[in-house]
C-alpha beads as a LAMMPS data file, in Angstrom:
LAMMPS data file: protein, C-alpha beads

86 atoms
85 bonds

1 atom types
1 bond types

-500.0 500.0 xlo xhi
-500.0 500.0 ylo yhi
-500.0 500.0 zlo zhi

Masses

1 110.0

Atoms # bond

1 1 1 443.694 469.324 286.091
2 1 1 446.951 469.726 287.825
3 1 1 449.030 468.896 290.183
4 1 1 452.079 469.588 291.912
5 1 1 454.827 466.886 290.879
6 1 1 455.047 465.724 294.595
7 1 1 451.209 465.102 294.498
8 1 1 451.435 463.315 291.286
9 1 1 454.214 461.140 293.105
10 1 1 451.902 460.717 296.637
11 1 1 448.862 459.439 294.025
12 1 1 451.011 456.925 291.986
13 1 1 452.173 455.602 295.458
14 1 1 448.927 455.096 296.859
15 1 1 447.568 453.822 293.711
16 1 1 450.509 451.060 293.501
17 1 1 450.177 450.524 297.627
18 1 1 446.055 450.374 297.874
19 1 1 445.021 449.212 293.844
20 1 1 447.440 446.522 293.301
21 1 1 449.627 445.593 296.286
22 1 1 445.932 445.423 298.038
23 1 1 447.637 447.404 300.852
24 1 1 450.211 444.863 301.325
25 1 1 453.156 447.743 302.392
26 1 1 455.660 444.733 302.911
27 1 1 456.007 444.570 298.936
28 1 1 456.151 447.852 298.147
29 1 1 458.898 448.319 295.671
30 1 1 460.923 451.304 295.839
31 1 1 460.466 454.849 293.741
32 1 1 462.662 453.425 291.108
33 1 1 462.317 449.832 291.251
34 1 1 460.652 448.016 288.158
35 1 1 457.134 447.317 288.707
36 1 1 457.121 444.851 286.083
37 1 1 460.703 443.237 287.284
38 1 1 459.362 443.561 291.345
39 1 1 456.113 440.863 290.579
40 1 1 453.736 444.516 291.367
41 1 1 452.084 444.662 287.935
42 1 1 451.240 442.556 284.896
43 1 1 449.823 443.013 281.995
44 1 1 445.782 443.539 283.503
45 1 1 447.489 445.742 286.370
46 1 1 449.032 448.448 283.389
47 1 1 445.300 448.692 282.319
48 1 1 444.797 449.930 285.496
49 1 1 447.261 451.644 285.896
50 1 1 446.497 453.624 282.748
51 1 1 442.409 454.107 283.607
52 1 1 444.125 455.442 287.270
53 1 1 446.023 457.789 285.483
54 1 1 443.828 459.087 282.865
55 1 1 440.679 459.393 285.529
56 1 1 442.753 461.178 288.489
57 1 1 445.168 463.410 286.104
58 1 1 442.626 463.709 283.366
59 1 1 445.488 462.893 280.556
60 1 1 445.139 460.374 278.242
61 1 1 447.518 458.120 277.667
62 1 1 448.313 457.385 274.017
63 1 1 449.012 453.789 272.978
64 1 1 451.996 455.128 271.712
65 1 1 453.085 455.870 275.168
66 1 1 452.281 452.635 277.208
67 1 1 456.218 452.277 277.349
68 1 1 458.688 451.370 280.524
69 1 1 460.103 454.640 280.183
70 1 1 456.952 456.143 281.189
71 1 1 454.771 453.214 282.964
72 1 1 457.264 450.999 285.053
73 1 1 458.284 452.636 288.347
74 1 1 456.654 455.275 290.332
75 1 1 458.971 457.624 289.650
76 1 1 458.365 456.993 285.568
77 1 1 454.782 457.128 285.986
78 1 1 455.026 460.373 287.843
79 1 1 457.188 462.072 285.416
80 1 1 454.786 461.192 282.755
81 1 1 451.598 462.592 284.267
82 1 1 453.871 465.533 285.257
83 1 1 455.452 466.000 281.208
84 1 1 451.608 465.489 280.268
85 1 1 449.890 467.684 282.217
86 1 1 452.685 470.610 281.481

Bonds

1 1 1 2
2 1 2 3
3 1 3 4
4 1 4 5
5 1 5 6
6 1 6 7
7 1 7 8
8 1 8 9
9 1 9 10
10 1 10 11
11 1 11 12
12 1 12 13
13 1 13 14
14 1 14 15
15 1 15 16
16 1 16 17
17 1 17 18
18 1 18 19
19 1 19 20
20 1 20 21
21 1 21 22
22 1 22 23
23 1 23 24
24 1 24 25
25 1 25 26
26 1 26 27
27 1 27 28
28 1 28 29
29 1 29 30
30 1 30 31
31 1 31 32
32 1 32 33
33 1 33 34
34 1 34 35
35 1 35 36
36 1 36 37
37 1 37 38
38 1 38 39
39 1 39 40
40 1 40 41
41 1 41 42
42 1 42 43
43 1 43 44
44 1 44 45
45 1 45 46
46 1 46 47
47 1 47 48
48 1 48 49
49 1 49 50
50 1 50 51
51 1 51 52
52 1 52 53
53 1 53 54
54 1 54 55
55 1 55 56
56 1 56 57
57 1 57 58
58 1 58 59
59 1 59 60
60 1 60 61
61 1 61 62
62 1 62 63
63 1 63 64
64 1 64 65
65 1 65 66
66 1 66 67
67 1 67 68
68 1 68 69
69 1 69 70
70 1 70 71
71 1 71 72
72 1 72 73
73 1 73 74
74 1 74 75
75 1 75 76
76 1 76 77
77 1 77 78
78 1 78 79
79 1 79 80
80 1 80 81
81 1 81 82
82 1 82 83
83 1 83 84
84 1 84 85
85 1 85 86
């Protein structure tokens, strides 16, 4: 299943905003920003992170690849399902 890199960003964005901010817009971090570093995820929040990704990309995500280069920031996770789904 894919999708256009944009979408892929849009998704991780509402994911982060809806999922684990519960809406709360005032926190949202930036594209860039840490999640981890920004108080938006912990370790129970990258399990869902990773379920969000695998279900709505349909990639799996190796354990090999539950790194900060590719999990911790919207524009990491994007670029991941994006390399992935290439």
């Amino acid at each position: 299943m894919s999708t256009s890199a944009t979408g892929v960003h849009d998704r991780v964005r509402e994911f982060v905003l809806d999922s684990l901010l519960l809406g709360d817009a005032s926190r949202m971090p930036s594209d860039s920003e840490s999640l981890l570093e920004s108080g938006v995820i912990d370790s129970t929040g990258i399990l869902e992170l990773i379920e969000f990704i695998e279900e709505a990309f349909g990639v799996h995500v190796a354990d090999g690849e539950t790194v900060p280069e590719n999990l911790d920031g919207i524009d990491r996770v994007a670029a991941y399902v994006t390399r992935k789904q290439a």
